[in-house]
C-alpha positions, 0 to 999 in steps of 0.5 A: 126219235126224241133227243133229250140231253143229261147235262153234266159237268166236264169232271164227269162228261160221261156221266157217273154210274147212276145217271148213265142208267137212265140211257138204256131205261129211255131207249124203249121208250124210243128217247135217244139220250146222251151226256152234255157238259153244260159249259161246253160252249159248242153246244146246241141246245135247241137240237134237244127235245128236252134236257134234264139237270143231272150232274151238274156239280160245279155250278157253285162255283159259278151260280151266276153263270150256271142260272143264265145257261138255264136261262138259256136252254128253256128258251129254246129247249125244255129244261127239268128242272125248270129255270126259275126253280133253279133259282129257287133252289141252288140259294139255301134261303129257301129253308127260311121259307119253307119253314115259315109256312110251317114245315119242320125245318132243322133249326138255321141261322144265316148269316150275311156279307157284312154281319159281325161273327159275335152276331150268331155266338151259340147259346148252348143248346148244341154241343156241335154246330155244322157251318156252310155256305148257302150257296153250295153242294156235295158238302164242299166248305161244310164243316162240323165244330164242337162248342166245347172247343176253341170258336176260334176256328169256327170264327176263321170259317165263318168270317173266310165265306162272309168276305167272299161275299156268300151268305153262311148258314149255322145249324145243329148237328142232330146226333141222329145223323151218327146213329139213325142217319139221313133219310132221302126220299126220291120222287118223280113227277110228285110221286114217292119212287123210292128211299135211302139212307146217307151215313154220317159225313162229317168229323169234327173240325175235318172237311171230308175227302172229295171226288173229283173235288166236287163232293164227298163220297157218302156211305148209301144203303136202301132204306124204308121210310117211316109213315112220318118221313113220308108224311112230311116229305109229301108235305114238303113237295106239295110246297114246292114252287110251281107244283111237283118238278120232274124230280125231287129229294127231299132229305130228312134226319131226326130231331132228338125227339125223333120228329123227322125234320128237313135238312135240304130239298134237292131239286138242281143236281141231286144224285138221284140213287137210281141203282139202289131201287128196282125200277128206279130208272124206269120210273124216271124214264117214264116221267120224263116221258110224259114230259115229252 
């Protein structure tokens, strides 16, 4: 029987309750799959016929480490994602990219080790602006600041991530995200399984309450993208480097026109919302099968 490990982080050696469903959707399939910490040193990795990045929500604070165990574990196993597209995507960077070969991308500015804060001063197109680092998940260190206001604070922020050394991405907050909210489009093998709806997440000026001190707790319910969402969201997985991964997320909100635009395409350890679809694990499942 295949083996195929979902590796994870030791906040949540068992899994949380979206990804231990994909156990019992593998089983008839006849793949026994079982939980692994990715740090945990003790284990064997070749002894797996595949292992699939699930909730590995630490690797920010180790990116470095984190890319040389996939580095490691395709050597002698099969990694999803694969490592290089690991690489590609845990540094943020990769918007710029993306929207330079013409995808709509919600406006970015980065900032890096060394750049004077007054270099990204705003020029008043957006009453808020939302900072974070490039390399990070779950929103840790995201924080949203009105520009009405006092930049002192936004300045502290800003310079605190530049003199660690991590690269600072400034965007706009899209009001949308507080009415309309961010659509999540999921997508297995390259093909659209299903969609959410995440609420809003951020208060001005307030880092926002995290689990296990890994992310913030986020407001979900199904959703029906439009046919522009899906258009754009096909239209940003067929850019993906290396052609379609094993799975995708590619999450979108509206600019004020209602031109649905790219906020972050989630290709590492993206909580995949398999309970809120039916089917869902059973399309993954399937996916990773043919994989195998």
């Amino acid at each position: 029987m295949p083996a195929v490990a979902l590796a994870t982080c030791r906040e949540f050696p068992d899994l949380d309750d979206e990804d231990r469903l994909l156990i019992p959707a593998l089983a008839p399939l006849g793949i026994e799959a079982m939980p692994a910490v990715w740090t945990d040193a003790g284990i064997d990795w070749s002894v797996f016929d595949a292992v699939v990045i699930r909730g590995t929500w630490d690797y920010a604070d180790d990116r470095e480490g984190f890319l040389a165990w996939a580095e490691r574990v395709q050597s002698v196993s099969r990694l999803l994602n694969p490592a290089e597209l690991v690489a590609w995507n845990t540094d943020k960077h990769y918007l710029r990219e993306l929207a330079a070969a013409g995808l709509p991308v919600v406006p970015t500015r980065f900032l890096e080790p060394g750049q004077p804060f007054a270099s990204w001063l705003p020029d008043g197109a957006y009453d808020d602006v939302v900072v974070k680092p490039a390399v990070s998940c779950g929103s840790r260190d995201t924080m949203r600041y009105h520009m009405g206001d006092s930049l002192e604070p936004v300045g502290e922020h800003i310079d605190r991530l530049l003199a660690e050394q991590r690269s600072v991405m400034v965007q706009p907050y899209l009001d949308a995200v507080d009415t309309v909210g961010e659509t999540a489009l999921l997508f297995f093998d390259g093909v659209y399984s299903h969609a959410i709806r995440k609420g809003p997440l951020l208060a001005r000026g307030v880092e926002g309450e995290k689990v296990e001190g890994l992310f913030v707790q986020e407001q979900i319910d199904p959703r029906e993208p439009s046919a522009r969402e899906r258009e754009i969201a096909e239209a940003v997985v067929a850019r993906i480097p290396g052609g379609a991964p094993l799975y995708a997320r590619v999450d979108l909100i509206p600019s004020a026109d209602g031109e649905p635009l790219l906020l972050e395409l989630e290709l590492t350890e993206p909580s995949l919302f398999l309970s809120h679809a039916a089917g869902a694990p059973e399309r993954l499942a399937a996916a990773i099968a043919q994989r195998l």
